[in-house]
C-alpha positions in Angstrom: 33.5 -40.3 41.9 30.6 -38.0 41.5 27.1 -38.0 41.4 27.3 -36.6 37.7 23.0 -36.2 37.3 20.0 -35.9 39.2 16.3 -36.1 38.1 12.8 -36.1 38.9 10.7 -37.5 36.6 7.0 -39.3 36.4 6.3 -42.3 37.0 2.9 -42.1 35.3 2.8 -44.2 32.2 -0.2 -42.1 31.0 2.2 -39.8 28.4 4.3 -42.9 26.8 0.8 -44.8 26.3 -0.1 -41.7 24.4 1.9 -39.4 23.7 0.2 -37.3 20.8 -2.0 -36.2 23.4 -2.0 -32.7 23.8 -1.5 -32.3 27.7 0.9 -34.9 27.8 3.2 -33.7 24.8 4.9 -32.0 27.4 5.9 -34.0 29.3 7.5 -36.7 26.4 9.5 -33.5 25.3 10.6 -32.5 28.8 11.4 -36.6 28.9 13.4 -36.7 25.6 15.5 -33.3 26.8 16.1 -35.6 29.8 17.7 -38.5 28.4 19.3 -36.3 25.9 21.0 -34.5 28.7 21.5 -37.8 30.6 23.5 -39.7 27.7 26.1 -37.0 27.1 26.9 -37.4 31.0 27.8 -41.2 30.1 27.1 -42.4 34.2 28.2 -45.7 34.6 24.9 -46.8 36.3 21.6 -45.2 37.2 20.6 -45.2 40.6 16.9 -45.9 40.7 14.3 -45.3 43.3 10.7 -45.4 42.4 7.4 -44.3 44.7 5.4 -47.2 42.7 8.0 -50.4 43.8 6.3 -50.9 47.7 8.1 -52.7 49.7 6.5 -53.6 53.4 9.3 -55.4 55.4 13.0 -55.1 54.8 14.7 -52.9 51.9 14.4 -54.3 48.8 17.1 -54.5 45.9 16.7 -55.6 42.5 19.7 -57.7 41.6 19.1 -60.0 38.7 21.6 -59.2 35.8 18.7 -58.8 33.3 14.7 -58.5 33.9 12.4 -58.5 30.7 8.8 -58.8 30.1 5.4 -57.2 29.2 3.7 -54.9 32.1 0.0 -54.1 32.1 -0.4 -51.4 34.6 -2.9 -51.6 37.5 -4.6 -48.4 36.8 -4.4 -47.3 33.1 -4.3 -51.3 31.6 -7.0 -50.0 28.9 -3.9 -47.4 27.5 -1.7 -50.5 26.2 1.3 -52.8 27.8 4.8 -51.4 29.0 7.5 -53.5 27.2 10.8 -53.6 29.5 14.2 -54.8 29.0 16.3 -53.8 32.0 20.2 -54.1 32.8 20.9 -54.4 36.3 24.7 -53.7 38.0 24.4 -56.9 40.1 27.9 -56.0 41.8 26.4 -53.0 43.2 23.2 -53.9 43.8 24.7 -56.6 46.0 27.1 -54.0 47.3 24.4 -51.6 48.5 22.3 -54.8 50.1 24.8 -55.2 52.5 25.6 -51.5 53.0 22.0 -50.8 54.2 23.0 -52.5 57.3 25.6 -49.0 57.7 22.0 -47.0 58.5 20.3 -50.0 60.4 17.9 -51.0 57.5 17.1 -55.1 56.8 17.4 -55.4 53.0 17.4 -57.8 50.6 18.1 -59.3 47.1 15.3 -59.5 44.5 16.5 -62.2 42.1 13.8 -63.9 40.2 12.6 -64.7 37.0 8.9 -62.8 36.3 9.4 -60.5 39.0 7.0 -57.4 39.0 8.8 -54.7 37.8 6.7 -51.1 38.8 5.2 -49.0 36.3 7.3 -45.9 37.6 10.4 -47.9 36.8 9.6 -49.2 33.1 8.5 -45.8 32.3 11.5 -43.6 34.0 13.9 -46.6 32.3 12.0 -46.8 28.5 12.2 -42.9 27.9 15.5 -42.2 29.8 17.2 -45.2 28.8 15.7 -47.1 25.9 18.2 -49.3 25.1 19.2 -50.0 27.9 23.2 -49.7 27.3 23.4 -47.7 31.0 23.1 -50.8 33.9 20.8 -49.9 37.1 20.4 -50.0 40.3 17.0 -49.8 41.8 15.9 -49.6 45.1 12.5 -50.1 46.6 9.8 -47.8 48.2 9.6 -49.0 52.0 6.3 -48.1 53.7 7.7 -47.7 57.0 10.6 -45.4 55.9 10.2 -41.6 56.8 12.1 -39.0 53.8 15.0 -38.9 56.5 16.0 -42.3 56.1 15.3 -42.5 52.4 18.0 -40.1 52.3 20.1 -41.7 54.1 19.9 -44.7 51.7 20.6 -42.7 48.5 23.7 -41.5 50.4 24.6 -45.1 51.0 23.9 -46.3 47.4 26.2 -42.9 46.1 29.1 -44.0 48.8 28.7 -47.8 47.2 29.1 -46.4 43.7 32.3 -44.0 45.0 34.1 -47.3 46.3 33.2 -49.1 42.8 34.5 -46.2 41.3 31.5 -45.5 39.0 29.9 -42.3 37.9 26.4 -42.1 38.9 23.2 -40.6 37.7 20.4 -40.5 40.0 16.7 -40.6 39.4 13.4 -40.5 41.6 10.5 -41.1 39.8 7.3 -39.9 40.8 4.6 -37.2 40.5 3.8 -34.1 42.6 0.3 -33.5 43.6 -1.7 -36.3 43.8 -5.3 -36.0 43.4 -6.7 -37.3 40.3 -10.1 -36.9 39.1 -12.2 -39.9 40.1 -14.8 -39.6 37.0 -13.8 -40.3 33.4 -12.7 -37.3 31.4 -12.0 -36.4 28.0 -8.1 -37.0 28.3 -7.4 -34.3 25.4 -8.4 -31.4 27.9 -6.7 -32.8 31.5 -5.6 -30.2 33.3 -4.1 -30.2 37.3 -7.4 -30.9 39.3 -6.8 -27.5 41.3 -5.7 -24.0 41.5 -4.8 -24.8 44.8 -2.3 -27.7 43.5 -1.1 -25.6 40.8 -0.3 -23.2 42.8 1.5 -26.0 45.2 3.4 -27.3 42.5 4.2 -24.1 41.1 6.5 -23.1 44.4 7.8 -26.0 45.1 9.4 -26.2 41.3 10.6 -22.8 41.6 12.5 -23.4 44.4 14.1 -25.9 42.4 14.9 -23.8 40.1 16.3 -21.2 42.4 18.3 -23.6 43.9 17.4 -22.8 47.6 17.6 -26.3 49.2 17.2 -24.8 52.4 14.1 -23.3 51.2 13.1 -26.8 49.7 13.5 -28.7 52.7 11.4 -26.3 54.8 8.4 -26.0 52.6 8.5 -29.8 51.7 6.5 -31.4 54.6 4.0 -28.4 54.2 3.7 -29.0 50.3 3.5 -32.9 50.8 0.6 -32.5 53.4 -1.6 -29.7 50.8 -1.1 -31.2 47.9 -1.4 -35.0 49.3 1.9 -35.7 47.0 2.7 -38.2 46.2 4.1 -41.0 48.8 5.0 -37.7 50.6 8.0 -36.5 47.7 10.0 -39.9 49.1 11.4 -39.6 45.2 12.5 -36.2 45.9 14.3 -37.3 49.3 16.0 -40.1 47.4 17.6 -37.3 45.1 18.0 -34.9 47.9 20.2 -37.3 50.2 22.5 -38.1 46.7 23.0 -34.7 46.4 23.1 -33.9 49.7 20.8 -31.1 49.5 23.6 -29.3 47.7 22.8 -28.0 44.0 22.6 -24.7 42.4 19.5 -24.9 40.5 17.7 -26.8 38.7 15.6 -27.5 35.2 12.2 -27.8 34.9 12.0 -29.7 31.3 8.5 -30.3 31.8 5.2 -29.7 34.0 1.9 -30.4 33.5 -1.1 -33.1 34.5 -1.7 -36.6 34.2 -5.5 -37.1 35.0 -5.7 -34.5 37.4 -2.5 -35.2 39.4 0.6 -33.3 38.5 4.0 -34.5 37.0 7.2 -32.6 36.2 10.4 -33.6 34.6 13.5 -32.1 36.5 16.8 -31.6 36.0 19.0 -30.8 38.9 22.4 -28.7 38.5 25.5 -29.4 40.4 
């Protein structure tokens, strides 16, 4: 079965907190064309990875059939709180615990009432998938695992879904360049805290949209060091190894800042 959707989207919750502001209208829009897109491919389950979910030890998999709570978000709490109701595919989560051992990762099962769900998460999962009819699996962000081996475990995670026979979308979620600006600003004129990191950003999504994955993969340490990107594009690895670097293009739905950093909602073309 085929990997049927691939996307890059923000894990910041800074546009669905507000999302009349200005510089962050954007990025809703480039959002809803998202999960417009994503529906009419029907994928039997999302495939999840998020920069924000840190994991320190072995792989961790969320496997409990339904998490739901209120999140207040380290950073931007004074916004508002991130409602989440999430369906998880507990076969495949399970599936893909045990499968990590196939690329010599330790992993295991989250399975607990009141666990911590990650901002990135709620946020990718309430705009893409709101009512949360499309069941998940979501994988963790290990510290100690290079973009190599993060693709790796995407690849394992798409091979799970192929022996479950089940269509999959995939989704990293996270933001591009990372610096933010450390002083309070008027949020209705944010802008990307450099020309610099404009510029950055600006390449790496147009290679995206070219679809030169060779090009990609060559400029991606490079823009990940410059731009001090966020948890080093591990997001973008995750989607990369699904897709095996292979797709023709890509759209960018969305770009623009959140607080300084950059964020960009992409769609990737088979």
């Amino acid at each position: 079965m085929p990997v049927v959707g691939a996307y890059l989207v923000p894990g910041t919750p800074l546009p669905y907190l507000v999302q009349d502001n200005p510089p962050w209208t954007s990025l809703v829009a480039g959002y809803q064309k998202a999960a417009k897109s994503l529906a009419e491919k029907k994928p039997d389950v999302l495939l999840v990875y998020s920069t924000q979910w840190i994991a320190v030890l072995d792989e961790l998999w969320q496997t409990r059939r339904r998490v739901q709570g209120l999140h207040v978000d380290e950073n931007w709490y004074e916004y508002g709180d991130l409602p989440f109701d999430l369906r998880i595919d507990t076969k495949m989560a399970k599936a893909c615990v045990k499968g990590c051992a196939s690329v010599g990762v330790k992993a295991k099962e989250v399975d607990y009432d009141g666990f911590p769900i990650d901002t990135g998460t709620i946020v990718a999962a309430n705009f893409l998938n709101p009512d949360g009819k499309i069941p998940m699996v979501i994988a963790a962000n290990n510290l100690y695992h290079d973009p190599g081996l993060t693709e790796k475990l995407a690849q394992m995670a798409v091979k799970t879904a192929n022996g479950q026979k089940k269509r999959v979308a995939v989704v990293g979620v996270g933001g591009l360049s990372g610096t933010i600006f450390r002083k309070e600003i008027n949020i209705a004129k944010d802008k990307i805290a450099s020309e610099s990191d404009d510029k950055a950003n600006k390449k790496l999504l147009g290679l995206m949209r070219r679809g030169d994955g060779a090009g990609l993969k060559k400029y991606l340490p490079d823009y990940a060091g410059a731009a001090r990107a966020d948890m080093g594009m591990k997001h973008l690895s995750w989607v990369m190894g699904a897709l095996r670097w292979r797709f023709s293009g890509a759209k960018v739905h969305a770009y623009g800042p959140t607080y300084g950093s950059g964020a960009a909602v992409v769609e990737f073309n088979k």
